[in-house]
C-alpha positions as CSV (number, residue, x, y, z in Angstrom):
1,X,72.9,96.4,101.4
2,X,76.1,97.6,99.9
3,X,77.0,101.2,99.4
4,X,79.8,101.8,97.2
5,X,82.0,105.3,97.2
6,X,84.1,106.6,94.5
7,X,86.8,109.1,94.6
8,X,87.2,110.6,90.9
9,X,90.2,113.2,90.4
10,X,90.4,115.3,87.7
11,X,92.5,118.3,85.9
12,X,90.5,120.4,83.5
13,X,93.5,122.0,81.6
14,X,91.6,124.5,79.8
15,X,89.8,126.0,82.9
16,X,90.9,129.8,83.7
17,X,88.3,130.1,86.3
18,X,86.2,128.5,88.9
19,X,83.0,129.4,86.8
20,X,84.8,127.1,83.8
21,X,85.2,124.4,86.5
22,X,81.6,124.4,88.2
23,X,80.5,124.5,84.6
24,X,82.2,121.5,83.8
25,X,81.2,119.6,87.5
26,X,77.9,120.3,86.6
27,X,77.5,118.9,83.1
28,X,79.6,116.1,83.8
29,X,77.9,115.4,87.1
30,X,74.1,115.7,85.3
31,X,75.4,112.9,82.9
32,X,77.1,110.6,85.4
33,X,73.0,110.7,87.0
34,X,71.5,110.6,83.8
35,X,73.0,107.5,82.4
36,X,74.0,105.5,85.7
37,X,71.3,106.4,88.3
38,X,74.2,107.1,91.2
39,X,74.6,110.3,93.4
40,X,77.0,112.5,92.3
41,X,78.6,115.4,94.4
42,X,81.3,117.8,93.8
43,X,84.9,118.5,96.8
44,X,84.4,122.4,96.7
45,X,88.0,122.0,98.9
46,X,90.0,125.4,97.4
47,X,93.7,125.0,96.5
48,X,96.6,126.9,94.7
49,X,94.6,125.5,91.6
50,X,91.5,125.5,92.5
51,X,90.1,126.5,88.9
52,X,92.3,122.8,87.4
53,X,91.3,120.7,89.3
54,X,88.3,118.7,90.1
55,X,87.4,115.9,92.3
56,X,83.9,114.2,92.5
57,X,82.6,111.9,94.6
58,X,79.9,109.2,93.4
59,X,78.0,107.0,95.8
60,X,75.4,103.7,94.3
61,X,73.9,100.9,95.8
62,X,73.3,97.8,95.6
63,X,72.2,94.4,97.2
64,X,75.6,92.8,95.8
65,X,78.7,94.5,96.7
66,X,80.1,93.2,93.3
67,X,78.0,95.0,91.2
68,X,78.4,98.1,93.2
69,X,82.2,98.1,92.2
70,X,81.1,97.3,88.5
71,X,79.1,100.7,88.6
72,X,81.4,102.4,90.1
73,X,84.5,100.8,87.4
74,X,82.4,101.7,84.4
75,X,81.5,105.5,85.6
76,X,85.3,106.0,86.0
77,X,85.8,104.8,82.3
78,X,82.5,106.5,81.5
79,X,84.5,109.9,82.5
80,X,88.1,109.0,81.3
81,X,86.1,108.4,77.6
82,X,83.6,110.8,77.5
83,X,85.8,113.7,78.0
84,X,89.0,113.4,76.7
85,X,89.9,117.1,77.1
86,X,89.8,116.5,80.9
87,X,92.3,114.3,82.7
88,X,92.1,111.4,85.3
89,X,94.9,111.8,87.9
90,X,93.4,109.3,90.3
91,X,90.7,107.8,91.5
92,X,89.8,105.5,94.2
93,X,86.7,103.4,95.1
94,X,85.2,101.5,98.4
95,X,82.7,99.1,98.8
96,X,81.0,99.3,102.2
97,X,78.7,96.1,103.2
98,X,76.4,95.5,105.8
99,X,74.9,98.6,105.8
């Protein structure tokens, strides 16, 4: 079994507040599940701008680690296209076998 891990950073330029954030986390996470049946979950970690920026965290797996890192490649184009008001400033992903 293979579990793979992505890190997904994001700035939401238009957010003046955490509740414009969370509402953002939320929709976005709901259709990251929706369309590619992976966990989604949401660094609540508070910083000087806390109310920009945005980092998720989605998990899948898989009995081939190369499809795992497939998933995980087209959910971070998946977000980069789907909402082009927000943007990517990193992201980061890690395939973990044997498990």
């Amino acid at each position: 079994m293979n579990v793979g891990i992505a890190r997904i950073v994001l700035r939401i330029p238009d957010s003046r507040s955490l509740k414009a954030r969370r509402q953002v986390a939320r929709s976005l996470g709901d259709r990251i599940r929706g369309r590619f049946n992976v966990a989604v979950a949401e660094d609540a970690a508070a910083d000087g701008e806390a109310w920009q920026r945005l980092t998720l965290f989605v998990s899948c797996l898989s009995n081939d680690g190369a499809h795992a890192d497939a998933v995980l490649a087209n959910v971070v184009d998946y977000v980069a296209d789907s909402r082009p008001d927000l943007e990517l400033l990193d992201y980061g992903t890690e395939i973990i076998s044997g498990v």
